[in-house]
C-alpha positions in Angstrom: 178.4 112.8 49.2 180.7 110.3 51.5 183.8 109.3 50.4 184.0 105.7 51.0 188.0 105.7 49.8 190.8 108.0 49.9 194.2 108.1 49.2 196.1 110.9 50.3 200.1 111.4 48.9 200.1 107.6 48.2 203.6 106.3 47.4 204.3 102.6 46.6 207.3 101.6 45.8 209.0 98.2 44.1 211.8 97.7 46.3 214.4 95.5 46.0 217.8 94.2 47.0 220.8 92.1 45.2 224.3 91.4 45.4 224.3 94.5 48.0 222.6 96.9 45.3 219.5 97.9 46.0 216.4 99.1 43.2 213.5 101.4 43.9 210.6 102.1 40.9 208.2 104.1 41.9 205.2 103.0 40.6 202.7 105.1 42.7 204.1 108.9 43.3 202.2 110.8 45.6 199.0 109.7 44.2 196.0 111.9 46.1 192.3 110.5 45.1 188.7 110.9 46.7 186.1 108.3 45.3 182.6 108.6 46.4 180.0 106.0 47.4 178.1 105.1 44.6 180.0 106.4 41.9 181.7 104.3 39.0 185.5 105.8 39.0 188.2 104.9 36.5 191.8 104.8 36.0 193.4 104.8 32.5 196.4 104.8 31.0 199.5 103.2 28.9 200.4 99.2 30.4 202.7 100.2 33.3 201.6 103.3 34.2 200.9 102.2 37.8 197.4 101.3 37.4 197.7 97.9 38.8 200.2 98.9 41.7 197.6 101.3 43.0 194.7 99.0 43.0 196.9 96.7 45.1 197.2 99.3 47.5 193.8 100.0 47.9 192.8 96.6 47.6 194.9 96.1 50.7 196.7 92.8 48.6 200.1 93.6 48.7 203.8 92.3 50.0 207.2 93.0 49.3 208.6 94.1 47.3 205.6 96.1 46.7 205.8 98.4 50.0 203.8 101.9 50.9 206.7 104.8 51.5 204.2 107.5 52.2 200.8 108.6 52.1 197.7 106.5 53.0 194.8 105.0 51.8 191.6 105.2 53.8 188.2 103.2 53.5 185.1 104.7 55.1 182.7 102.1 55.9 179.1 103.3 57.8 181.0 106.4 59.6 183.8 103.8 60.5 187.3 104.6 58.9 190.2 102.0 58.5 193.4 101.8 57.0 193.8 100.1 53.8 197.2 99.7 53.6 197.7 98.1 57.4 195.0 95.3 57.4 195.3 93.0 59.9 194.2 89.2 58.9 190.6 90.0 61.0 190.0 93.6 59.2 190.4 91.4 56.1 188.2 88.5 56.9 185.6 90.9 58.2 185.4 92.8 54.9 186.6 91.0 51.8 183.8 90.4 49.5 181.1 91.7 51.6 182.2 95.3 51.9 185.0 95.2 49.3 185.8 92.8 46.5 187.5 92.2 43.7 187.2 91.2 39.6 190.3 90.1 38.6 191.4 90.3 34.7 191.4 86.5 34.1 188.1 84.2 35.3 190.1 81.1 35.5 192.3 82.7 38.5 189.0 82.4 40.3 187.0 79.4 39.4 188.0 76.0 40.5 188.5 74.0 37.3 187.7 70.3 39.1 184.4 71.9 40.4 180.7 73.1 39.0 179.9 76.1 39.6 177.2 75.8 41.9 179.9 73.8 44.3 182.3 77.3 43.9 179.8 79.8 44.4 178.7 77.2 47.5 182.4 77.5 49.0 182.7 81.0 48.5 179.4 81.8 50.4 179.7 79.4 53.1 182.8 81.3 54.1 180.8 84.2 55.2 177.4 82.7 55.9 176.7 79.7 57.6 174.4 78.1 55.1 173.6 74.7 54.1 174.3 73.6 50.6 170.4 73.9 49.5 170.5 77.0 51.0 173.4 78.5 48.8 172.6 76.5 45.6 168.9 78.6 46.5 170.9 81.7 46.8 173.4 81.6 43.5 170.0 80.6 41.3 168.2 83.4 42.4 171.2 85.8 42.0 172.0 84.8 38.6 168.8 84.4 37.6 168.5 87.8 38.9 171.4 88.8 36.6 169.7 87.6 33.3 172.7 84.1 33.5 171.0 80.6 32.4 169.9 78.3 35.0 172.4 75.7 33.9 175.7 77.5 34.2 175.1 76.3 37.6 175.7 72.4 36.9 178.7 73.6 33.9 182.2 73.5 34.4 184.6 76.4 33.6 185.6 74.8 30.7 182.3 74.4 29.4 181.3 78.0 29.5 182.5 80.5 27.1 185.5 83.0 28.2 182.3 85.8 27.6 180.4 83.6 30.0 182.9 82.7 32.7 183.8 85.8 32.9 180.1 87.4 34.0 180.0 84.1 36.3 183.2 85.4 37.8 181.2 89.0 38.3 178.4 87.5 40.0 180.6 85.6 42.5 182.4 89.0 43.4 179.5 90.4 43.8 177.0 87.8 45.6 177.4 89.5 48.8 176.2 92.6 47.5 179.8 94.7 48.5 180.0 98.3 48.9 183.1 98.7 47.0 184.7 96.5 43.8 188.2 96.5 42.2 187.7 95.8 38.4 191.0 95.0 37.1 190.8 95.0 33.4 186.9 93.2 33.6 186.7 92.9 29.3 190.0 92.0 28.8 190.7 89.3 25.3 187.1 89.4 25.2 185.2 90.6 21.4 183.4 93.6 21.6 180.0 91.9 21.7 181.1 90.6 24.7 182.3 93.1 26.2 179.1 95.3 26.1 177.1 92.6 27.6 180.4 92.6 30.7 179.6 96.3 30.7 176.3 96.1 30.9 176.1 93.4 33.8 178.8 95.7 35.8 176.1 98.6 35.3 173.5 96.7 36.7 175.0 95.5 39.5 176.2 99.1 40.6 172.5 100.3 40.0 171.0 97.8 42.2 172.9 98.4 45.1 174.4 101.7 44.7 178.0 99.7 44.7 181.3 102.3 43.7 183.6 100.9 41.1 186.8 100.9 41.0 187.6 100.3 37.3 191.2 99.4 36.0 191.3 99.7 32.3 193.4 101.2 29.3 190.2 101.3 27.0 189.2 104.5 27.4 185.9 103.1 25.5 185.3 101.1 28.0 185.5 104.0 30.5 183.3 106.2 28.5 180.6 103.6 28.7 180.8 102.8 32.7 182.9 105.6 34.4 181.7 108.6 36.1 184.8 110.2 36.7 188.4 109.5 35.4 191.4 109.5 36.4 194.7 109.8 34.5 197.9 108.2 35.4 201.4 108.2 33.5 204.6 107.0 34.7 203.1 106.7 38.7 201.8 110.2 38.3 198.1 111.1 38.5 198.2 114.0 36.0 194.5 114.6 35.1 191.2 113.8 36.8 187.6 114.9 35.6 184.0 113.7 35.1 184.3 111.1 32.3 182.5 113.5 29.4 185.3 116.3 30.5 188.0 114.3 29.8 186.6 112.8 26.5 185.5 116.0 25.0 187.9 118.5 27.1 191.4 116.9 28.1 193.7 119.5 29.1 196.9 117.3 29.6 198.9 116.7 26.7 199.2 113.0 27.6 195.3 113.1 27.9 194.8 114.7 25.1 197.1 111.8 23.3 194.8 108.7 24.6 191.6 110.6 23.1 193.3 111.5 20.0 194.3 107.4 19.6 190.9 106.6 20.2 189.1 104.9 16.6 186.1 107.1 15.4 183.5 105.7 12.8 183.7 108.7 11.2 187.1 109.1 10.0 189.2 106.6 7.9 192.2 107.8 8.5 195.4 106.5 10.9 195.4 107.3 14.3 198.4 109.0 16.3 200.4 107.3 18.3 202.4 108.7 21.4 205.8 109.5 20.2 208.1 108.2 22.6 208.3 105.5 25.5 207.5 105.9 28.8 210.3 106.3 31.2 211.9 103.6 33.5 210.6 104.3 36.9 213.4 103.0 38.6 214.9 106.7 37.1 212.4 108.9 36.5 212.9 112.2 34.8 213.0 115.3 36.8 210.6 117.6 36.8 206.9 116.9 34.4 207.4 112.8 33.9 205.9 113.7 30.6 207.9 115.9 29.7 210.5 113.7 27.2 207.2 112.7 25.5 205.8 115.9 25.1 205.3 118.1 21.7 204.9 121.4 24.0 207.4 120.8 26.3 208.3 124.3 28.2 211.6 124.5 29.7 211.1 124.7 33.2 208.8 121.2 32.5 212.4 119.5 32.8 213.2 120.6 36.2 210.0 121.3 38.1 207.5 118.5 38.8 204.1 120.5 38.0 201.5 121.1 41.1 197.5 120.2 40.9 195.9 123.0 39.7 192.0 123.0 39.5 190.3 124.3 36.0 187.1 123.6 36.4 184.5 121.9 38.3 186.1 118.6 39.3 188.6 118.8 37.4 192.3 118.7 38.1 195.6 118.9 36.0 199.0 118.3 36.6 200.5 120.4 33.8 202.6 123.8 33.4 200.8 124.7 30.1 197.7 125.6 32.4 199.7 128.6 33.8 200.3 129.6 30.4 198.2 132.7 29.1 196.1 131.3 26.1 196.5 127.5 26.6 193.1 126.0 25.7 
């Protein structure tokens, strides 16, 4: 299969300067992920994990303080490769939203409040194809239509739609162009559960139709089970596990991983769920060695000093753990 984005020892750091003292977090540490074409790939974890910082990254939307120390990120679009990370303005305007675009967590970020959203998805298009208005208004009918969306959201104002509903509009005007690659940031986020699945459903349909690879941001691992084909793990800037989405649901093998499932709600059991004892650590001063490891209920002692490597345990899957040296660890 093609890889259509890579990034290879990614750092990106938050840095910052006052009254002469200067602040680093690292909120992306040597991050190394291949995504292929066509595939639905997510990234989970705890709120401030670095999940966010590294979509900015590869989304190529980033400024200081946000700033890449190290590594790269690499698109691969028909054979051609470019840099993610050094966009010029015409690298952008040649590929946002027709090779890669973007779903951002709130739909009124997007959509023009003062205007229908016929005249929005008109604007948006017109700045890639020259089309007259008929032409366009033509074009968004058809695509929504296509996308099982009533008629008459077209003539509706964002306010008039439901958040449910402006937030599938907002899909279908990331994706009008039909691009090869799209950054979900948190796409069912403050929306019910029967909302959600129709979100989910439309975001499956879309990458179906066109073979489209999803990036998808999101700390509900339910929401990865039902989309993702692979996961990935991150904690404190780390990428600490990555697997095919059933491997990590039914297999974890990093005690961090193994927490998120375990807090996961189950129909068949009444009781509490576990929590994650601890906080995550300030990144500004990470803990040597595992990041994990004041968190950690099977802490080793070298955990505190040595940062663990990759190691591979099975097919595509990859853990960032000392346990997996250990003789007998399941």
């Amino acid at each position: 299969m093609n890889t259509i984005v890579n990034t290879q020892d990614l750092k990106a750091y938050y840095i910052t300067k006052a009254y002469g003292v200067e602040r680093t977090v690292k909120a992306v540490d040597n991050v190394t992920i291949a995504i292929e074409e066509g595939e639905v790939y997510g990234l989970a974890g705890e709120s401030g994990c670095g999940k966010s910082t590294l979509l900015k990254v590869m989304l190529g939307e980033f400024q200081p303080p946000l700033t890449v120390v190290g590594g790269s990120v690499t698109y691969n679009f028909d054979g051609q490769e470019k840099n993610a990370a050094s966009l010029t303005e015409e690298d952008r305007q040649e590929i946002r939203w027709s090779k890669v675009s973007y779903i951002p967590q709130g739909s009124m970020h997007v959509l023009n409040p003062v205007r229908r959203i016929q005249d929005t998805f008109h604007d948006f298009i017109v700045t890639h194809k020259p089309m007259s208005k008929r032409e366009t208004f033509d074009m968004t009918r058809n695509y929504l239509r296509e996308l099982g969306l009533p008629e008459k959201v077209m003539r509706s104002y964002p306010h008039q739609l439901s958040g449910g509903m402006r937030q599938r509009v907002t899909i279908a005007l990331a994706t009008i162009l039909w691009p090869k690659l799209i950054f979900a940031d948190e796409p069912t986020t403050a929306l019910d559960v029967v909302v959600q699945r129709g979100v989910i459903q439309l975001l499956k349909e879309i990458q179906q139709k066109k073979n489209s690879t999803i990036v998808l941001i999101t700390h509900d691992l339910g929401v990865h089970a039902n989309l993702a084909d692979h996961i990935g793990v991150l904690y404190a800037g780390k990428l600490v596990e990555e697997a095919p989405t059933r491997t990590i649901l039914t297999k974890p093998r990093h005690p961090y991983t193994q927490f998120l499932i375990k807090s996961l709600p189950t129909f068949d059991e009444r009781s509490e769920r576990e929590g994650i004892p601890g906080r995550p650590p300030a990144l500004d001063h990470p803990p040597s060695g595992c990041r994990f490891h004041t968190r950690c209920p099977l802490l080793l002692e070298k955990c505190k000093t040595l940062e663990p490597e990759m190691f591979t345990v099975g097919p595509e899957h990859r853990v960032a753990c000392h346990l997996i040296t250990e003789v007998g660890h399941a």
